[in-house]
C-alpha positions as CSV (number, residue, x, y, z in Angstrom):
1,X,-31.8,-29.2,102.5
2,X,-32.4,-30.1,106.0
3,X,-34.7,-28.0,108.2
4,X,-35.6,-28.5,111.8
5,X,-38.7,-30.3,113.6
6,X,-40.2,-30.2,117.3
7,X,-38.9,-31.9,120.1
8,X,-40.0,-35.2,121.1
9,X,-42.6,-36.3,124.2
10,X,-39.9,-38.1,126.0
11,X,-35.9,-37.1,126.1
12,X,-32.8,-37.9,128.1
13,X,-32.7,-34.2,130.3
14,X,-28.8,-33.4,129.0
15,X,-30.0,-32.8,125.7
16,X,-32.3,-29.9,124.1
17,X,-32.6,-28.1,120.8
18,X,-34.8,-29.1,117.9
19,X,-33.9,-32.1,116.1
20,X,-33.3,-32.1,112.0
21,X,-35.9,-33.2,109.9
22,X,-34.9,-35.3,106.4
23,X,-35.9,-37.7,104.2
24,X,-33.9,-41.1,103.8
25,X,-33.0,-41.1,100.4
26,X,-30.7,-37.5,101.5
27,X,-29.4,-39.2,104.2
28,X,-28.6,-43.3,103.2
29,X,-27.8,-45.2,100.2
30,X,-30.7,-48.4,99.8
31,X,-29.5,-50.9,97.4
32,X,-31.7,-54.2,96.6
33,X,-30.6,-57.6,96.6
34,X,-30.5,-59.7,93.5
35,X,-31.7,-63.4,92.6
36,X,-29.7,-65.2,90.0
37,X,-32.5,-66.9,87.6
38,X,-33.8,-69.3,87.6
39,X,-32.7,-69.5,91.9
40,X,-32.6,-73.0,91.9
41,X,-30.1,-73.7,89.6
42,X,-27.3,-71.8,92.0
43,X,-28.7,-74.1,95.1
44,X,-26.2,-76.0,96.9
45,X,-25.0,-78.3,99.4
46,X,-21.8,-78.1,98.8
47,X,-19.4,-77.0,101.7
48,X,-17.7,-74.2,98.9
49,X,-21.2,-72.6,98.3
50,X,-22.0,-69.3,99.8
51,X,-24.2,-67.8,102.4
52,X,-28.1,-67.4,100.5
53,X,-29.8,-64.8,102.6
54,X,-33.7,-65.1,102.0
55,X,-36.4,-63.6,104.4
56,X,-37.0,-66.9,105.5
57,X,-33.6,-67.0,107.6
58,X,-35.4,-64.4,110.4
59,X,-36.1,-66.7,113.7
60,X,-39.4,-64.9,115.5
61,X,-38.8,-61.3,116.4
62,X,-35.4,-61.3,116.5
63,X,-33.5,-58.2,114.4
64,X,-30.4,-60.4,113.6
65,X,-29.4,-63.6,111.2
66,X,-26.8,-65.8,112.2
67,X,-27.0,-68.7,109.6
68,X,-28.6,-69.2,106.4
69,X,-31.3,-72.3,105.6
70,X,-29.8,-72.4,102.0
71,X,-26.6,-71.4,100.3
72,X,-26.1,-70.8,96.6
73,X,-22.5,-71.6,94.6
74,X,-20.0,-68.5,94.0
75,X,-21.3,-68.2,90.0
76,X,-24.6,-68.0,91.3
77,X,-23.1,-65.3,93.8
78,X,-21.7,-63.4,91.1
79,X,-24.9,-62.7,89.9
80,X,-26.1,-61.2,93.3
81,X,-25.5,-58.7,96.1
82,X,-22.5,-59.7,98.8
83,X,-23.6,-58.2,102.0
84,X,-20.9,-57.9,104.9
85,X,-21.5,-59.3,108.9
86,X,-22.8,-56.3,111.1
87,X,-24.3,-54.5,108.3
88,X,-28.2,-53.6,108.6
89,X,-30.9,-55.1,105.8
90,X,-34.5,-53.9,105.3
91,X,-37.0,-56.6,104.0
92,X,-39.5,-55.3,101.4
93,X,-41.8,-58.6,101.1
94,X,-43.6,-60.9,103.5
95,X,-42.5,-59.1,106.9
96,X,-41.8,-55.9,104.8
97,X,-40.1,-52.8,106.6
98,X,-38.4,-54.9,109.0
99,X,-35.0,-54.3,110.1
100,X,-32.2,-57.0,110.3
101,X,-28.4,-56.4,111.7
102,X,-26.2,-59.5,109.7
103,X,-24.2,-61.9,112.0
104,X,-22.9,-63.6,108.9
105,X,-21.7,-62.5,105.4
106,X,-23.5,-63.8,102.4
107,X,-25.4,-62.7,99.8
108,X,-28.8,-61.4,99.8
109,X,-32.0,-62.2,98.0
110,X,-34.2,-59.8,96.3
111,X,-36.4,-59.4,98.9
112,X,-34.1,-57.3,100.8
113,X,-32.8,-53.9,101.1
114,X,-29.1,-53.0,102.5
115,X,-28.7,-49.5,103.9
116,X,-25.2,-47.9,103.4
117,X,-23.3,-44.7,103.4
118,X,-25.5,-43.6,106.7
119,X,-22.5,-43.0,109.1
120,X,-22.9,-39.3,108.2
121,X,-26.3,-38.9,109.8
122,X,-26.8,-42.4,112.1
123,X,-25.5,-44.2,115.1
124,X,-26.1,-47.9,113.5
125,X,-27.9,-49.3,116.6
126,X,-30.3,-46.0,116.3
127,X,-31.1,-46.2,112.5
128,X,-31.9,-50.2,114.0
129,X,-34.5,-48.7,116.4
130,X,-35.8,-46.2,113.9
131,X,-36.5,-48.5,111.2
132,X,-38.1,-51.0,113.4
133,X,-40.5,-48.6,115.4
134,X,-44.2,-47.6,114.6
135,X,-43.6,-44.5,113.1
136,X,-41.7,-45.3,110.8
137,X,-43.7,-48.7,109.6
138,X,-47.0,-46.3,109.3
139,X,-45.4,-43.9,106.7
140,X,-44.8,-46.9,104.7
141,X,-48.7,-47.6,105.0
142,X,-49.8,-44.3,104.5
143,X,-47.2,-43.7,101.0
144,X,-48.4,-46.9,100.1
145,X,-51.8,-45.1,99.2
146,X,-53.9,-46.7,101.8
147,X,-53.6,-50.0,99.7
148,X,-52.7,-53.1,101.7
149,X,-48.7,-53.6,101.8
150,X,-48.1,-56.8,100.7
151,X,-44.1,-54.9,99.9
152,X,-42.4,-51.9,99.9
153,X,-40.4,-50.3,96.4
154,X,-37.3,-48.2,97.0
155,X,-39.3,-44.8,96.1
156,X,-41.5,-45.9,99.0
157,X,-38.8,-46.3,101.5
158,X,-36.4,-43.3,100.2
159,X,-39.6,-41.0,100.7
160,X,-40.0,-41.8,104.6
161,X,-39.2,-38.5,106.6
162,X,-36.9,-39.0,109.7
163,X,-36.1,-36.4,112.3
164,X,-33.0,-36.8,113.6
165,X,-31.0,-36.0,116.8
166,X,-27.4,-35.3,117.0
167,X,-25.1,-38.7,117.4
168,X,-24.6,-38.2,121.1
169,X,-28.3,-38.0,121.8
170,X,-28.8,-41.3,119.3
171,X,-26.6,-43.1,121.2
172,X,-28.0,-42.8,124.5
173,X,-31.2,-43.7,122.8
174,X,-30.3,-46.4,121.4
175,X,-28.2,-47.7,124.7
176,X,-31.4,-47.6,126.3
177,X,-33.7,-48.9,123.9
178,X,-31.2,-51.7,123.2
179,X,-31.6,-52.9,126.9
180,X,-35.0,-52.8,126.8
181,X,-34.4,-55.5,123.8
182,X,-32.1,-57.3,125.8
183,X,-35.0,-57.4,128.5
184,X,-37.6,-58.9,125.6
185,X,-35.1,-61.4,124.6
186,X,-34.2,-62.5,128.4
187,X,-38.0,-63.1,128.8
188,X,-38.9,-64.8,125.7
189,X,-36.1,-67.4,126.1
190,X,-37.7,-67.7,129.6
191,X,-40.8,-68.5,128.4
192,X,-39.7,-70.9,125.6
193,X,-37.9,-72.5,127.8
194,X,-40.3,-73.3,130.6
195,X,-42.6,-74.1,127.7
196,X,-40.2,-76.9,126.9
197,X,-39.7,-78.0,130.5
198,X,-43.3,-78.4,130.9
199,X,-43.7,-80.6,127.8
200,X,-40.7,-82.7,128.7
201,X,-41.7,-83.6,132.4
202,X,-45.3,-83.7,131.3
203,X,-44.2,-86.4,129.3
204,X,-42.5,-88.2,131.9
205,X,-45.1,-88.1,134.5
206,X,-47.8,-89.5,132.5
207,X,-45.6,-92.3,130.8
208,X,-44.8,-93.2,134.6
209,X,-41.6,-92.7,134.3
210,X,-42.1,-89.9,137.0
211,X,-43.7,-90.8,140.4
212,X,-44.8,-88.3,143.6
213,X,-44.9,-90.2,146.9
214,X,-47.3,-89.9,149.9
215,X,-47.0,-87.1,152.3
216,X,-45.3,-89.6,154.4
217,X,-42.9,-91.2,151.5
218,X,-44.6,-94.4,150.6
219,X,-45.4,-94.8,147.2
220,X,-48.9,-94.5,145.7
221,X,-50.0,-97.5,144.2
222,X,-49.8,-98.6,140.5
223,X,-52.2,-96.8,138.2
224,X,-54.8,-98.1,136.8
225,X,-56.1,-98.0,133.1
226,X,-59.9,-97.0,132.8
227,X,-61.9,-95.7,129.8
228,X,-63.3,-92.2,129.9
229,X,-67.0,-93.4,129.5
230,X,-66.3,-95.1,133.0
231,X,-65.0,-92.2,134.7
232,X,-67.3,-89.3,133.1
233,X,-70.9,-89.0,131.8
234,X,-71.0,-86.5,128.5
235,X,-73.0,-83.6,127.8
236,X,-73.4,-80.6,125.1
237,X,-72.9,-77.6,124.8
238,X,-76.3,-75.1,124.4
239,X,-76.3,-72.6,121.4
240,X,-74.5,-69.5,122.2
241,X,-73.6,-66.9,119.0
242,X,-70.8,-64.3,119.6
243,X,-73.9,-61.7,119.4
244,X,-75.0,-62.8,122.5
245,X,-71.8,-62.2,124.9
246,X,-72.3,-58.6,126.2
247,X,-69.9,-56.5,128.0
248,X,-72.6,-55.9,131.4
249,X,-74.0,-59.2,131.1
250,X,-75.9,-60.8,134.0
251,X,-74.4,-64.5,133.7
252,X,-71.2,-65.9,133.1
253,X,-70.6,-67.9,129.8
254,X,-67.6,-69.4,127.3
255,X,-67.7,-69.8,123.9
256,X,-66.3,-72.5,121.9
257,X,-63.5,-70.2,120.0
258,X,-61.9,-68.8,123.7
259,X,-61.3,-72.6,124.2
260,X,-58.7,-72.3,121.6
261,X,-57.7,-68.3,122.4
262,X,-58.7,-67.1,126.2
263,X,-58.2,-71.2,128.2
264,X,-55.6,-73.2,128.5
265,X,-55.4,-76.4,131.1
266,X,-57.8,-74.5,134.3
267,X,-60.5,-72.2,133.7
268,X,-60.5,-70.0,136.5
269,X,-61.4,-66.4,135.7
270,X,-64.5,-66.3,133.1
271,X,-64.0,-63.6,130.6
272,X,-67.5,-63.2,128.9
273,X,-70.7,-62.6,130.1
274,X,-74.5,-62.8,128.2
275,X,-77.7,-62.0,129.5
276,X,-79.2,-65.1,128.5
277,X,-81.1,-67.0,131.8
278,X,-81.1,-70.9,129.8
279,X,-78.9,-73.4,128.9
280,X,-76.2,-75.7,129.9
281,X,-74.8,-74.7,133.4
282,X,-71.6,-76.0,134.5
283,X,-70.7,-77.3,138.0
284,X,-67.3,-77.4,139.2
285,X,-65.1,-79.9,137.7
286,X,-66.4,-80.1,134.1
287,X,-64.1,-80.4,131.6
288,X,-64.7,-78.6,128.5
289,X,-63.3,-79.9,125.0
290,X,-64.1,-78.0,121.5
291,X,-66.6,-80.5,119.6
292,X,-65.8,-78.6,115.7
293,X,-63.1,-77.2,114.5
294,X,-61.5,-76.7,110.7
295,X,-57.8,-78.7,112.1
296,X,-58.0,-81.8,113.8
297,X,-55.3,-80.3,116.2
298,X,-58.1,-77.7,117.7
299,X,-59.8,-80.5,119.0
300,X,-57.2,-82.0,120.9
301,X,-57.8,-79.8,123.7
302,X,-58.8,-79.8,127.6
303,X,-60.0,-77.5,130.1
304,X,-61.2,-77.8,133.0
305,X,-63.6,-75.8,134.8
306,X,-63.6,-74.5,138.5
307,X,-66.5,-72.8,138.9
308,X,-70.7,-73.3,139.3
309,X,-73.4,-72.1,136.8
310,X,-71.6,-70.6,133.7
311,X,-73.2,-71.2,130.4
312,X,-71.6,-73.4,128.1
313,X,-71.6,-72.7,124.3
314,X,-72.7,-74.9,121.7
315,X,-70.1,-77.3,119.7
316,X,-68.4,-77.8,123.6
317,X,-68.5,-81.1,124.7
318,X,-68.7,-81.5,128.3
319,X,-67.3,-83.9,130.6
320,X,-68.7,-84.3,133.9
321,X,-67.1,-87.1,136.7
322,X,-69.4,-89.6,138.1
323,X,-67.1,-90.2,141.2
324,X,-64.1,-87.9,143.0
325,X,-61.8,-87.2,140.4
326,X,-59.1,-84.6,140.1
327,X,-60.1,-82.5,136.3
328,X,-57.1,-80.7,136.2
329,X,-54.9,-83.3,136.2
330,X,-57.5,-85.1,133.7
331,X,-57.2,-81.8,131.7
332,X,-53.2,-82.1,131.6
333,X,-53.4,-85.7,131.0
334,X,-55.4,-85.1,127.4
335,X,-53.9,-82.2,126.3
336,X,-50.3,-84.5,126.7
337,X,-52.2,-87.2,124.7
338,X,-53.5,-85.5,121.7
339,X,-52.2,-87.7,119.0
340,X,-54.8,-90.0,120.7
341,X,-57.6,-87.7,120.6
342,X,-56.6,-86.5,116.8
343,X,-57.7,-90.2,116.1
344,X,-61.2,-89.7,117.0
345,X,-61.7,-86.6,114.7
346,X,-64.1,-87.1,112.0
347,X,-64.8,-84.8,109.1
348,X,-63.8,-83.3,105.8
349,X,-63.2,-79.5,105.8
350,X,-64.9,-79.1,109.1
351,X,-63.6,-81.8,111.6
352,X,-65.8,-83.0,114.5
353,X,-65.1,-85.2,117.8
354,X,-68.3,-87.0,119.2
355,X,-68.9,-88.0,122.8
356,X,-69.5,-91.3,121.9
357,X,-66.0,-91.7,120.6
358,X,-64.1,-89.9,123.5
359,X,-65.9,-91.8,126.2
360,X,-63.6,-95.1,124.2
361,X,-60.7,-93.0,125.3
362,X,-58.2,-95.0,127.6
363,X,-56.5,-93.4,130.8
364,X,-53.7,-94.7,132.8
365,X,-55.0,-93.1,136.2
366,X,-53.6,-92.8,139.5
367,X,-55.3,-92.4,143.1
368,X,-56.9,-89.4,143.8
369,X,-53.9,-88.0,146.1
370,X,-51.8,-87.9,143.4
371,X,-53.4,-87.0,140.5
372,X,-53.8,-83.8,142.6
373,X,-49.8,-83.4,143.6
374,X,-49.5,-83.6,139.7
375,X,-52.2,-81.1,138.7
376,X,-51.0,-78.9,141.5
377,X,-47.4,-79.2,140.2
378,X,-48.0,-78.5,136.8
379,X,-50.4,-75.9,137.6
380,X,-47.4,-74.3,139.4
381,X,-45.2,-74.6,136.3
382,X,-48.5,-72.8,134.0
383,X,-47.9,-70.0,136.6
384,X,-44.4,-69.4,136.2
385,X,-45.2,-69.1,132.2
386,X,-48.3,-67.3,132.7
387,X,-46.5,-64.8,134.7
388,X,-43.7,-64.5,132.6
389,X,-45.9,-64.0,129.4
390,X,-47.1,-61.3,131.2
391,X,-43.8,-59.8,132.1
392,X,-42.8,-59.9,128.4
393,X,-46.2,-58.5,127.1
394,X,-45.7,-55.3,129.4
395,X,-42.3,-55.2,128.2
396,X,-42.5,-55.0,124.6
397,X,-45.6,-52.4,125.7
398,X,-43.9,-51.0,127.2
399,X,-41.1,-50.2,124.5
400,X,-44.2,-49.9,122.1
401,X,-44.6,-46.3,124.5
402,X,-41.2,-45.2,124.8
403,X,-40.9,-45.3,120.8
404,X,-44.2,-43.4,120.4
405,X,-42.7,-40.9,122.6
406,X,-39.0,-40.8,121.9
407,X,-39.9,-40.4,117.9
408,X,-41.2,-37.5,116.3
């Protein structure tokens, strides 16, 4: 027997009342998939084998499944659950609790849920929302008996309480909530995309298959191949633990993990500060590569730094120009070549890359004009993505709210 609940935080202004509280298994039908045994017998290639829906087949964030990676034979069907296009399936493993609409039919593994017989109570792109939002995904940690949720059981997800709205009001909600997604989704294909542009002309601009001219339209002249010990002289780091970055410290400093979290290409904002007064200071123009790391791929990576007298952590090597040289475009030019640099890397479980071995380093490099109308025009394209990774963070924050508030 239903009963009603509070109003939510935030609500469309035609609609009022109190909105009726429930728990799922009153209000849905959950049925589990089903795995013929042993799976890989029922494994196919074949052109007549059947859609095999598997967690697996979810691409990033996104709440749908158009294709299957594997597809099993119809006996091996027979022996699971067929699952229709536009229906909605609940994982309950790996990414448990979240919600997927089918663009395919198929058949579903056992790590999946399908929800039917809700068109009583729930608009479909509104039960979507619900399932998928923060209040619902806590319930499922807090019924799990504050153990960690590696999955989710039936009981668990039949137990969850929901407060619902009539259909009208779910609609609207989910109308607007649903272009909100279509917002995330806009911005995320941006990103990827300009992601992919930059790798792709980065590539053609330091195989020379890309040239900038003058100011005036001559051509620069052909570049020239130098080592790195010719160019730069090589310095360390100074110890600096994690214990010593403090919020109202009096000097800048970096730490060897942000090069791999906080820094990508320029370092020009410095995020930490410590109130240590020694060490190695940087000047303007060093660039900064992680010295240890436990994957070789950590340590094929540049920055370079703009800015005077910041403290550089141990296990940083530092690379500091002996003549005029442009580091950001230096700084693009390794992080483009790190198959190279991944050939320097010494070590067992934790890898290393010594000074010694990237001064050997070879560099096709240009005059000093151009390599900064390349640093500047990729620095251009790092804002664009910057910028739009910002856009798309206070977007899905932005949702994050509305649920918190639209949910009760």
């Amino acid at each position: 027997m239903s009963v009603t609940c509070k109003e939510p935080k935030l609500r469309f202004k035609e609609f009022s009342g109190e909105w009726e509280a429930n728990i799922f298994k009153n209000i849905v039908k959950l049925q589990r998939g089903s795995s013929p045994r042993p799976i890989v017998k029922y494994i196919t290639k074949s052109n007549d084998g059947v859609n095999w829906i598997k967690i697996g087949d979810i691409l990033g964030n996104n709440n749908f499944i158009n294709s299957t990676k594997e597809k099993i034979t119809k006996e091996g069907a027979k022996k699971s659950r067929k699952v229709d296009k536009g229906e909605i399936i609940l994982s309950n493993s790996m990414s448990y609790g979240k919600p997927i609409i089918l663009n395919i039919n198929g058949y579903i593994h056992d790590g999946w849920f399908v929800i039917r017989k809700f068109d009583n109570y729930f608009d479909k792109e509104y039960l979507l929302q619900v399932l998928g939002s923060e209040w619902i995904q806590k319930q499922y940690k807090r019924l799990a008996a504050g153990g960690v949720v590696n999955n989710i059981s039936s009981e668990l997800v039949n137990s969850v309480k929901i407060n619902l709205p009539q259909k009208p009001e779910q609609q609207k909600i989910a109308s607007f909530l649903s272009a909100v997604d279509n917002r995330i989704e806009q911005l995320t294909k941006k990103e990827q995309l300009l992601r992919a542009y930059k790798k792709g002309v980065m590539q053609k601009i330091f195989s020379g298959e890309i040239r900038f001219k003058d100011d005036d339209g001559s051509e620069f002249p052909e570049w020239v191949e130098k080592k790195l010990g010719e160019l730069f002289s090589f310095l360390r780091g100074s110890s600096l633990s994690k214990s010593d970055i403090v919020l109202n410290g009096k000097y800048k400093c970096i730490h060897y993990g942000e090069l791999f979290t906080n820094y990508h290409e320029t370092i020009m904002v410095i995020k930490s500060k410590t109130n240590l007064d020694t060490g190695q200071f940087s000047k303007i123009g060093d660039i900064l590569m992680p010295s240890s790391d436990v994957t070789p791929q950590g340590l094929a990576t540049a920055s370079a730094l703009l800015e005077n007298n910041v403290i550089i952590g141990g296990d940083i090597n530092i690379l500091r120009a002996k003549k005029q040289i442009d580091s950001i475009f230096v700084s693009y030019f390794l992080n483009n070549n790190k198959n190279e640099i991944m050939k320097l890397v010494t070590g067992t479980t934790i890898k290393h890359i010594y000074n010694k071995d990237v001064s050997k380093l070879k560099i096709n490099f240009p005059p000093l004009k151009e390599q900064t109308k390349i640093a500047n025009f990729l620095s251009s394209i790092d804002k664009k993505i910057e910028q739009t990774a910002k856009e798309l963070n206070l977007t899905k924050e932005f949702k994050k709210g509305l649920l918190q508030q639209m949910f009760v």
